[in-house]
C-alpha positions in Angstrom: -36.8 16.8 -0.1 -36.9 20.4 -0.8 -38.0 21.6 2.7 -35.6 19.2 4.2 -33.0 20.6 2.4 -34.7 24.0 3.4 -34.6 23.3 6.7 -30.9 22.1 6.7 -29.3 24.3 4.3 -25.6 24.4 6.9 -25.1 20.8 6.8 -26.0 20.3 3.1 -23.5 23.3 1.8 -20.6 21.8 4.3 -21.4 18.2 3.1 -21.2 19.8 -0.8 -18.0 21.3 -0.2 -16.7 18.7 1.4 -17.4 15.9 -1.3 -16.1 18.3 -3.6 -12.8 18.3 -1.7 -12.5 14.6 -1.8 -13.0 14.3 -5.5 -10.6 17.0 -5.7 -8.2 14.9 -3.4 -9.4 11.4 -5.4 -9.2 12.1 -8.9 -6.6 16.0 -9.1 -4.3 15.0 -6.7 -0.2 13.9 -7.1 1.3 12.1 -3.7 4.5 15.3 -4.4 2.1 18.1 -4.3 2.2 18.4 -0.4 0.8 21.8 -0.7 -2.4 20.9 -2.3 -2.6 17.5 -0.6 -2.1 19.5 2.9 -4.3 22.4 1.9 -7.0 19.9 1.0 -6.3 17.6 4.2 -6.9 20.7 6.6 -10.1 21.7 4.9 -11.2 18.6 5.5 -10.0 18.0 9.1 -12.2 21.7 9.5 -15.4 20.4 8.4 -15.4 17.6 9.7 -15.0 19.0 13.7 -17.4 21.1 12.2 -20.1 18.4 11.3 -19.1 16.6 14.5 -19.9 19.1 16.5 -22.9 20.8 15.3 -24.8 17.9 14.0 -23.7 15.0 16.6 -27.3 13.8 17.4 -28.0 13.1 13.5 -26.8 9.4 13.0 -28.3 9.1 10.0 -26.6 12.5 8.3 -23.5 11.3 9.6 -23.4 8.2 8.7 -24.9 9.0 5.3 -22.2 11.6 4.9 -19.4 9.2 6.1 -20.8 6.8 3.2 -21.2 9.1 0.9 -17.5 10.5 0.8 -16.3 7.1 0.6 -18.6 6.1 -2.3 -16.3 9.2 -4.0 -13.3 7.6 -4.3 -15.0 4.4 -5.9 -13.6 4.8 -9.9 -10.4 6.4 -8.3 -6.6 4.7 -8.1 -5.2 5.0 -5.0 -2.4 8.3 -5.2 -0.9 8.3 -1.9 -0.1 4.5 -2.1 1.3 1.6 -4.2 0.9 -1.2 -2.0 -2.1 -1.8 -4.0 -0.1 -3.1 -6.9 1.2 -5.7 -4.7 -2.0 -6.4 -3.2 -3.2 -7.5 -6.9 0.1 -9.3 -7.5 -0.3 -11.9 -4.9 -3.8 -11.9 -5.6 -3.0 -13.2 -8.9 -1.0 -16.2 -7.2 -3.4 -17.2 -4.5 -6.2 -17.5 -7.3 -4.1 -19.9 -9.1 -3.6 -22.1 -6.1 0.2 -20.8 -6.0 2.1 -19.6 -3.3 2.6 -15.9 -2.3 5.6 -16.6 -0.1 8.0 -18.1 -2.2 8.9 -15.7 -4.8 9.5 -12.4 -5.4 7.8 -10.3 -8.2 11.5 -9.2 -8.8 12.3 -12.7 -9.4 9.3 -13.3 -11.6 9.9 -10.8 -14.4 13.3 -12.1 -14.4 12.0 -15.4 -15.2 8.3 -15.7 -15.8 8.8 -19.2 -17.6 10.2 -20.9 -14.3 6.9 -20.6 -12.2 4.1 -21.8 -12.7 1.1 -19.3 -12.6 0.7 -16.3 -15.0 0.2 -13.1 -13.6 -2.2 -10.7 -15.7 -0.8 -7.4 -16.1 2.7 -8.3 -15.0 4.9 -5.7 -16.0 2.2 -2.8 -15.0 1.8 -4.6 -11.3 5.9 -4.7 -11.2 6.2 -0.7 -12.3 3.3 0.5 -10.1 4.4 -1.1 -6.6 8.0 0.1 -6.9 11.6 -1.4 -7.0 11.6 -1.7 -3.2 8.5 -3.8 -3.0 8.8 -5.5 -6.1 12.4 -7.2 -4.3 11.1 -8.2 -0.9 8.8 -11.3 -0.2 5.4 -11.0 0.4 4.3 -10.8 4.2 0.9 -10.3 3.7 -0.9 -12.8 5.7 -3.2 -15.3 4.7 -6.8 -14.0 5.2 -5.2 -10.6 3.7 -4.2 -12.6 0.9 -7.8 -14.3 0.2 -8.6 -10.7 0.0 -6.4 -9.8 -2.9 -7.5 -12.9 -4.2 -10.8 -11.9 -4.2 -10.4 -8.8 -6.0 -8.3 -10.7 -8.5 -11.5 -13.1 -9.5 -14.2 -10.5 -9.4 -12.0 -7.3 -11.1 -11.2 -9.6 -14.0 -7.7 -9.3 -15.9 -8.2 -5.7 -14.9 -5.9 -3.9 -12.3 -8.9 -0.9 -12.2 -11.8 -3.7 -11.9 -9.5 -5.3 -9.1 -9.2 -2.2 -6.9 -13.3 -1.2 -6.9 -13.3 -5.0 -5.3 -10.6 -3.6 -2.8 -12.7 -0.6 -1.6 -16.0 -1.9 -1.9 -14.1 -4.7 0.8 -12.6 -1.6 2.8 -16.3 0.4 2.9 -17.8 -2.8 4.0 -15.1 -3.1 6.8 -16.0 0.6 7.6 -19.4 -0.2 8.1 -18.8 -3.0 10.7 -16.8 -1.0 12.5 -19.8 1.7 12.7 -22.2 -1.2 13.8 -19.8 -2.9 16.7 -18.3 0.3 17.6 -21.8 1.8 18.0 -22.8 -1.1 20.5 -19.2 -1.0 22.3 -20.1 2.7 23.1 -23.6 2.0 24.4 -22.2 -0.9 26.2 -19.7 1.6 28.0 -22.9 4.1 28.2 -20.4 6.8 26.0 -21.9 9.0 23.5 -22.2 7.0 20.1 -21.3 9.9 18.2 -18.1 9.4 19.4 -17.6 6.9 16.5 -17.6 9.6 13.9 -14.5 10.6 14.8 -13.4 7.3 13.4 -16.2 7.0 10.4 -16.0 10.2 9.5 -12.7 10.9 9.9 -10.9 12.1 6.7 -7.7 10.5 7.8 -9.7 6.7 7.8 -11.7 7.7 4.5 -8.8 8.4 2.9 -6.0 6.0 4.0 -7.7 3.3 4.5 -10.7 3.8 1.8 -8.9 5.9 -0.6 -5.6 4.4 -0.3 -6.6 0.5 0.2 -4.9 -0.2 3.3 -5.8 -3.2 5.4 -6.0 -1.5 8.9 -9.9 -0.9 8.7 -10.5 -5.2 7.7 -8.1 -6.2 10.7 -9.8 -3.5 13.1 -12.9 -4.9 12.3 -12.3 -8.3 13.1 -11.1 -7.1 16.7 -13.5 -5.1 17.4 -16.1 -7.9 16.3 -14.1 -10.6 18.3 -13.4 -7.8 21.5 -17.6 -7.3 21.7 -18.0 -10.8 21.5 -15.5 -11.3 24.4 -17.5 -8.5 26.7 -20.6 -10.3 25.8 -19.1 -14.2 26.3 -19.7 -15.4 23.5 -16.1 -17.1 23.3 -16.3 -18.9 20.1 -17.1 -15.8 18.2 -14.4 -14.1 20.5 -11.6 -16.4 19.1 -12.9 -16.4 15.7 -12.7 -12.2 15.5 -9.2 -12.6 17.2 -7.8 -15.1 15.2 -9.2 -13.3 12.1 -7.6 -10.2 12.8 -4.3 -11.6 13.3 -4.7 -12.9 10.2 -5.3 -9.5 8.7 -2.5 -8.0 10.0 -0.1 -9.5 13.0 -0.5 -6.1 15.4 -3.4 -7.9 17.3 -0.7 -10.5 18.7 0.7 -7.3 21.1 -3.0 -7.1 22.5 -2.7 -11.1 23.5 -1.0 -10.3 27.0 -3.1 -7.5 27.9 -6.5 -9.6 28.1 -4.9 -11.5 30.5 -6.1 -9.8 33.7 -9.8 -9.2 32.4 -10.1 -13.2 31.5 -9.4 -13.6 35.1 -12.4 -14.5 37.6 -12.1 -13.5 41.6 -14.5 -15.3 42.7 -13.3 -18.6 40.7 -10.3 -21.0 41.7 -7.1 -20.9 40.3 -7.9 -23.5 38.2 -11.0 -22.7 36.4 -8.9 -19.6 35.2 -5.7 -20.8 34.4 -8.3 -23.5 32.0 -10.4 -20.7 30.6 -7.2 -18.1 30.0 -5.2 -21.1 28.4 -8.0 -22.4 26.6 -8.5 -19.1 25.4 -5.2 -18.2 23.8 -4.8 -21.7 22.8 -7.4 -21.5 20.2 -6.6 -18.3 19.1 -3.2 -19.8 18.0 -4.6 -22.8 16.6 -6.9 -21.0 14.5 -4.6 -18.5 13.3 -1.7 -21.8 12.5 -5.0 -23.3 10.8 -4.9 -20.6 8.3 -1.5 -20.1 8.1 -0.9 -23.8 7.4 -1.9 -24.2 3.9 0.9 -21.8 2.7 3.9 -23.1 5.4 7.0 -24.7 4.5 10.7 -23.9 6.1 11.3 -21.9 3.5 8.1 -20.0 3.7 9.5 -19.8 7.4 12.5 -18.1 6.4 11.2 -15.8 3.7 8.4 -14.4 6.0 11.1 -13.7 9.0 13.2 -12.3 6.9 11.1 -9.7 5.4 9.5 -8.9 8.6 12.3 -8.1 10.5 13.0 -5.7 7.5 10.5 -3.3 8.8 12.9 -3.2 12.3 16.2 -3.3 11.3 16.4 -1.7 7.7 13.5 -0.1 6.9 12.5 3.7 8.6 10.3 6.0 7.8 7.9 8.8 10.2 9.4 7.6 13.1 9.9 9.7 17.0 12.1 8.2 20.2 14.0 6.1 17.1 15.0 9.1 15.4 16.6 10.1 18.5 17.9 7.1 19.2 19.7 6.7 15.9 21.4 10.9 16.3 22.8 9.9 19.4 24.1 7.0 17.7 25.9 9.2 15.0 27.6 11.3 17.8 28.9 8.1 19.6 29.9 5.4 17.2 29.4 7.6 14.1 27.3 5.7 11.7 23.4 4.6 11.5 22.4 2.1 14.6 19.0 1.1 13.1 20.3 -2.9 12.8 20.8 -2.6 16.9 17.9 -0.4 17.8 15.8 -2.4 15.7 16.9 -5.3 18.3 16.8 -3.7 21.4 13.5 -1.5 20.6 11.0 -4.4 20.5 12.7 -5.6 24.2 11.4 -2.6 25.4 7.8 -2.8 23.5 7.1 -6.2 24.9 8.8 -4.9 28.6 6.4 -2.5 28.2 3.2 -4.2 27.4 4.0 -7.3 30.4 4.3 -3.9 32.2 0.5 -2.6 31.6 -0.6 -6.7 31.4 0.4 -7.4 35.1 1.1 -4.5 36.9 -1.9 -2.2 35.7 -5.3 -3.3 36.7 -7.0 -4.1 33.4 -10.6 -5.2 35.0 -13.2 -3.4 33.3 -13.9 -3.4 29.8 -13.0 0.7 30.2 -9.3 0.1 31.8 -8.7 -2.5 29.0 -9.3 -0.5 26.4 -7.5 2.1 28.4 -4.5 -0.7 28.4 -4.8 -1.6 24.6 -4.0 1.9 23.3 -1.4 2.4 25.4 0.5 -0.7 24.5 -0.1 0.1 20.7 0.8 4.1 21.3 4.2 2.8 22.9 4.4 0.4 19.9 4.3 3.1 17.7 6.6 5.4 19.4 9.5 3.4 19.7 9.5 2.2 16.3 11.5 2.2 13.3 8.6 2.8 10.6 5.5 4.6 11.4 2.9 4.8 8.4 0.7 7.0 8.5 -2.3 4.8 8.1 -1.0 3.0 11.5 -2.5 5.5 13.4 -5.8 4.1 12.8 -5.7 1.4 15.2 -5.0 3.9 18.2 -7.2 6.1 16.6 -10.1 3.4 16.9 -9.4 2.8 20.7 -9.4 6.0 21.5 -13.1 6.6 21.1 -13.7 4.6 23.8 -10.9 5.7 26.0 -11.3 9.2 27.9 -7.8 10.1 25.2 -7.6 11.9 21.8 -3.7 12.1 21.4 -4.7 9.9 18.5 -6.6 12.2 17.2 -4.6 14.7 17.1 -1.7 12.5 15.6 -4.9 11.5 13.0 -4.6 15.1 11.2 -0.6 15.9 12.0 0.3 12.1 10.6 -0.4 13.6 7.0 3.4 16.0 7.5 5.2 12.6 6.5 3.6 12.7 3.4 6.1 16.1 2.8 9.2 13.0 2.6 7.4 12.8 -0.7 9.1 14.4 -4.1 9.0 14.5 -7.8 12.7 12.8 -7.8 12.3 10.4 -4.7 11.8 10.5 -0.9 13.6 12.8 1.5 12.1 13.4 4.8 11.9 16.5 6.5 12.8 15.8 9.9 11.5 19.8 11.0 8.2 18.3 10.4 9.0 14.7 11.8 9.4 16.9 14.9 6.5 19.1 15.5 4.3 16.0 14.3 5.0 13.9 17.4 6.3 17.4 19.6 2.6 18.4 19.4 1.4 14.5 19.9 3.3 13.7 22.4 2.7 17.0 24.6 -0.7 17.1 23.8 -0.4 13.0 25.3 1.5 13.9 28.4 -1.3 16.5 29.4 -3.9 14.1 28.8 -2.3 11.9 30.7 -0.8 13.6 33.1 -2.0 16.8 34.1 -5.4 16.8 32.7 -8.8 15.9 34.9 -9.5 12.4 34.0 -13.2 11.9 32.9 -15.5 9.4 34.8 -13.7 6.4 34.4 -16.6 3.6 33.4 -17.7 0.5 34.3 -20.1 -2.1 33.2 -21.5 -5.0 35.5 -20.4 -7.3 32.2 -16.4 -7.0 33.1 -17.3 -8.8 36.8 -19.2 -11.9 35.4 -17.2 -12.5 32.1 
């Protein structure tokens, strides 16, 4: 141990100080001290291109390191986040064989007496996840909320015991997404370090680890269910789909763009329309199979509702919107967010039928290619960007010849200046040269830089 320590004295000191920097951030961190938090943040960011790119060939001190600064924020609560309050809430519900859907936990501490599960911890769940989340219904869906279940049985009446369960669930997520992204990028014949710019990322161990948010499970499940596509194994395919989905419902935007690489050339007309129907057709059924248990019309309605919060009332970090909504102050005078938040979403899904059809998609490479465009315009025109949204861009970038996400990865964390002692107020300044600096460095990329050797496998002909 000593002569390998000799021997490797660099990476050692930089791992040191960098575990020390994400107990700082863990366990002596506030969400309103942006200084500190962005101080901390770039020191990070620094080591870790530093790591990257001197130690790239060492798997195992990577990966060990990427482990390793996750395993730090085990005993912590989350700091950046309270959505984990509301992760335990419904936990409590789904363990008692109740429904998530059909109540608010605004409506519960009103009247506890009227339903019929007790939640543990009540009052502390309803303070920690905030007036604004304790008044909507939940539209979390269902394998999230097995999840939250989960942490509810093994973590006990306690709200600390329930969120090791959470990150243990989040590390293990991690560490699939190491193992399938490791054999996408030999499949592509890529360098596999590439994945460390997810894995080791401080932006994923910290959002997604640190701060318990769901984007690492669902990414998992698609990148399981997209290997198992490239390699036909179509039931596992649909099940990694499906499961995703039922994560989070972002996958649903990739749906269209498959289209193109399900189809065969040198089949008829028919065997594909059977195969690319068959295909999405289970995907749906599966996901409606999950969904089912939990669905009545007023479920319906709840779930609707609350979602199309998050276009029409709800904005936060976002780009083109916030241009969108000025202009509408000089013409009409007053905020256009409830007609944007219609109109935007047009435009996604013109967008993505755009890229499906019109953009040839035939190679695992030029898919991938496809998929993070269609999220990265996603993102761009909508209302409410979190910053731990980026990580699904962020994750198809490493196989892409792209690293706009990237760069958005370590700019993302400005938002969290909107921050403050008394309540949030963004600063639109850094709103600005967040996405100024992503979107130029995009358009180069894009447009003006050489494009890398675009790459093919014989596997995208004979799927």
């Amino acid at each position: 141990m000593l002569k390998l320590f000799r021997e490797n004295k660099v990476p050692f000191l930089i791992a040191a100080i960098a575990a020390v920097m994400y107990g700082s951030f863990a366990y002596d961190l506030v969400r309103h001290d942006f200084v500190k938090l962005f101080t901390l943040y770039g020191g990070l960011f620094g080591l870790t291109y530093y790591l990257i790119r001197q130690f790239g060939g060492n798997l195992r001190l990577l990966i060990g390191l990427g482990l390793l600064y996750r395993l730090v924020f085990l005993f912590a609560l989350p700091n950046l986040s309270q959505d984990f309050y509301r992760f335990l809430w419904d936990g409590n519900i789904v363990l008692q064989g109740g429904n998530p859907y059909l109540f608010t936990p605004e409506n519960y501490i009103a009247n506890p007496e009227f339903y019929k599960v007790i939640i543990d911890n009540a009052q502390k769940l309803y303070q920690g996840m905030g007036e604004l989340n304790g008044s909507h219904f939940s539209n979390y869906p269902p394998i999230k909320q097995f999840c939250f279940a989960l942490a509810s049985l093994l973590g006990g009446k306690s709200i600390f015991g329930g969120v090791i369960v959470l990150r243990l669930l989040m590390v293990l997520a991690d560490v699939g997404i190491l193992y399938f992204g490791l054999k996408l990028l030999k499949l592509l014949s890529l360098p596999v370090n590439h994945i460390f710019w997810y894995f080791l990322n401080p932006f994923i161990i910290i959002e997604l680890t640190g701060n318990l948010h769901f984007e690492g499970v669902m990414l998992f499940f698609f990148l399981a269910g997209f290997y198992a596509l490239l390699t036909k194994k179509w039931v596992w395919a649909v099940a990694g789909i499906a499961l995703s989905i039922s994560i989070k419902l972002i996958p649903l935007l990739f749906l269209p763009v498959l289209i193109q690489f399900l189809w065969r050339k040198n089949e008829s007309v028919l065997t594909n329309f059977y195969r690319t129907i068959g295909f999405y057709a289970w995907i749906m059924a599966l996901v409606a199979f999950i969904f089912i248990p939990y669905l009545t019309s007023e479920v319906l309605y709840n779930y609707a509702s609350t979602t199309a919060l998050w276009f029409q009332n709800f904005e936060f970090n976002a780009s083109i919107y916030y241009v969108v909504r000025w202009i509408g102050f000089q013409i009409v005078g007053w905020n256009v967010i409830e007609t944007a938040g219609k109109v935007l979403p047009i435009l996604v899904l013109l967008f993505i039928l755009t890229i499906s059809f019109f953009r040839k998609n035939t190679t695992p490479y030029s898919l991938l290619t496809a998929l993070l465009f269609s999220i990265s315009f996603y993102f761009l025109l909508s209302t409410t960007v979190h910053p731990w949204y980026v990580a699904t861009p962020l994750l198809l970038s490493i196989f892409t010849a792209y690293r706009y996400p990237i760069v958005l990865s370590f700019l993302v964390v400005l938002s969290y200046s909107a921050y403050q002692s008394n309540g949030v107020e963004e600063n639109l300044l850094f709103v600005f040269v967040e996405y100024a600096i992503t979107i130029g460095f995009a358009v180069w990329e894009v447009g003006f830089k050489s494009p890398r050797t675009q790459r093919s496998i014989p596997v995208s002909q004979n799927i």
